[in-house]
ROLUM-950988 format. One record per residue (C-alpha): residue in one letter; residue number from 1; z, y, x. Coordinates in steps of 0.05 Angstrom, whole numbers, padded with zeros to 5 digits. Layout:
N
@residu A; num NUM; z Z; y Y; x X;
...
// end
This chain:
90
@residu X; num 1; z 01437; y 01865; x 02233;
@residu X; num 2; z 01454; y 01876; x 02156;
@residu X; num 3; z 01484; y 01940; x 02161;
@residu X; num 4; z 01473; y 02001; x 02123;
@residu X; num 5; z 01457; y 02025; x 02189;
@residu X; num 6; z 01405; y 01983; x 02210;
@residu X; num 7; z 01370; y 01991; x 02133;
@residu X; num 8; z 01363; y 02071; x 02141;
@residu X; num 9; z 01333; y 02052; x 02205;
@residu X; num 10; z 01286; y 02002; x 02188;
@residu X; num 11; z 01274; y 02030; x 02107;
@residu X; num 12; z 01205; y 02069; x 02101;
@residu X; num 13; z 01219; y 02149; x 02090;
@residu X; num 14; z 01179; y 02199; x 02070;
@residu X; num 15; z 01219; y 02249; x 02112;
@residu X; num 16; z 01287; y 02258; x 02150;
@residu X; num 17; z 01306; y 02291; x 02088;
@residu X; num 18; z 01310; y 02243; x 02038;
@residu X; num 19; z 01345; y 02189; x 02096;
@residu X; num 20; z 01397; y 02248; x 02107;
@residu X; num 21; z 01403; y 02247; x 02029;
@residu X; num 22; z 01413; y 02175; x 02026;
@residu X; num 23; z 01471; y 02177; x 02080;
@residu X; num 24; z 01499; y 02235; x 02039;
@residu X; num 25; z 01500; y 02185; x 01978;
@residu X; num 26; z 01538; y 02125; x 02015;
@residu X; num 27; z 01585; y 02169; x 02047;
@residu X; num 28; z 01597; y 02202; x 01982;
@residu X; num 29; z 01608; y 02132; x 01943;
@residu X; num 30; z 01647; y 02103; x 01999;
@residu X; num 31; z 01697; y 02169; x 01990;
@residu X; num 32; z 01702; y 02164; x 01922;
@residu X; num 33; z 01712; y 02087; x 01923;
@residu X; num 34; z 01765; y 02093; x 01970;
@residu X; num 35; z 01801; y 02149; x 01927;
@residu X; num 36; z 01804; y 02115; x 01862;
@residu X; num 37; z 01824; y 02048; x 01893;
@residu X; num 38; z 01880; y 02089; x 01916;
@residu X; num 39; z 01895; y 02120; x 01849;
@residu X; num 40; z 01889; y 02054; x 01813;
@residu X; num 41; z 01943; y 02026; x 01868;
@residu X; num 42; z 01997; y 02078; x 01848;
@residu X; num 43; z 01986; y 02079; x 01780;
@residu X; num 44; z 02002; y 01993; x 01774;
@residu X; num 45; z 02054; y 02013; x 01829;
@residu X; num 46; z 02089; y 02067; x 01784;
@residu X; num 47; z 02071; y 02023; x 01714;
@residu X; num 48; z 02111; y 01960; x 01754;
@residu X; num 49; z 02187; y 01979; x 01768;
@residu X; num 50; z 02200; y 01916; x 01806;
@residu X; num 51; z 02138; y 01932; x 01860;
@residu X; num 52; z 02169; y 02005; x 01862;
@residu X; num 53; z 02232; y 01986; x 01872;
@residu X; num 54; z 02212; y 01932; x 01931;
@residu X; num 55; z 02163; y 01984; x 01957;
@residu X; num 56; z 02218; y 02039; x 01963;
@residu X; num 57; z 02271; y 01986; x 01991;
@residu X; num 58; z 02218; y 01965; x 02048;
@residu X; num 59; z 02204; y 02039; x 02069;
@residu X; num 60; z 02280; y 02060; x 02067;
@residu X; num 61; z 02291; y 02008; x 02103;
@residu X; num 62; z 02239; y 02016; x 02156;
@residu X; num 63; z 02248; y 02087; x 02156;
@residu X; num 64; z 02317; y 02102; x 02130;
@residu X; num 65; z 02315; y 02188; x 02147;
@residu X; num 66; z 02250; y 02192; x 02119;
@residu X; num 67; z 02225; y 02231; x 02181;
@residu X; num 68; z 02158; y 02230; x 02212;
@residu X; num 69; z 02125; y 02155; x 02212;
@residu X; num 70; z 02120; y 02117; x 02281;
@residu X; num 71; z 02062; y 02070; x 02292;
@residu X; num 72; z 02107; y 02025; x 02301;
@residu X; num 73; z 02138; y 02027; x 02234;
@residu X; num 74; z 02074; y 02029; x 02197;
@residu X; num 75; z 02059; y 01959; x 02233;
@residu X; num 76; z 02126; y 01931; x 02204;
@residu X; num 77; z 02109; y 01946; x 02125;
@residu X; num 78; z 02090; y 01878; x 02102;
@residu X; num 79; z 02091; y 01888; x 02033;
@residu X; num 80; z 02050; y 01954; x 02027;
@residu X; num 81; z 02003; y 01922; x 02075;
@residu X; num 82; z 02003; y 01870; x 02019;
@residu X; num 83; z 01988; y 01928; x 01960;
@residu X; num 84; z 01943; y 01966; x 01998;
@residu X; num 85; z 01906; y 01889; x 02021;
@residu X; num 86; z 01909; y 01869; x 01948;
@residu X; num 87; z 01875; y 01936; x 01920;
@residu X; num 88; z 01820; y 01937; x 01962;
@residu X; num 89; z 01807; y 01869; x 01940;
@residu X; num 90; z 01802; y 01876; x 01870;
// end
């Protein structure tokens, strides 16, 4: 296997220390990864007005009271599935 997983297992350590430091690291990177792809999604959301405006039409439309989110309607968002697809590739 080529997972991170299988590396920490198989990677020669001085002690359970410095493996417990090197999980801390990739769960660290992962996190902050995660965050500023998120960050640099609504910032190009906010900087396009046509993306905004299709974004907001498809959740009003989905979810026109603006209460609590349903599975359901989260599975029925193609177009933020396509932003939030489209960050995470870049």
């Amino acid at each position: 296997a080529n997972s991170i997983i299988a590396h920490l297992d198989k990677a020669p350590y001085v002690s359970d220390r410095e493996r417990a430091a090197d999980v801390l690291v990739f769960l660290v990177a992962a996190t902050d990864t995660s965050a500023f792809a998120s960050t640099f999604a609504v910032s190009h959301v906010f900087k396009n007005p046509h993306c905004l405006q299709r974004l907001r039409a498809e959740l009003d439309s989905v979810n026109p009271t603006r209460g609590p989110w349903s599975p359901a309607q989260l599975t029925s968002l193609p177009y933020l599935q396509c932003v939030i697809t489209e960050t995470f590739r870049l």
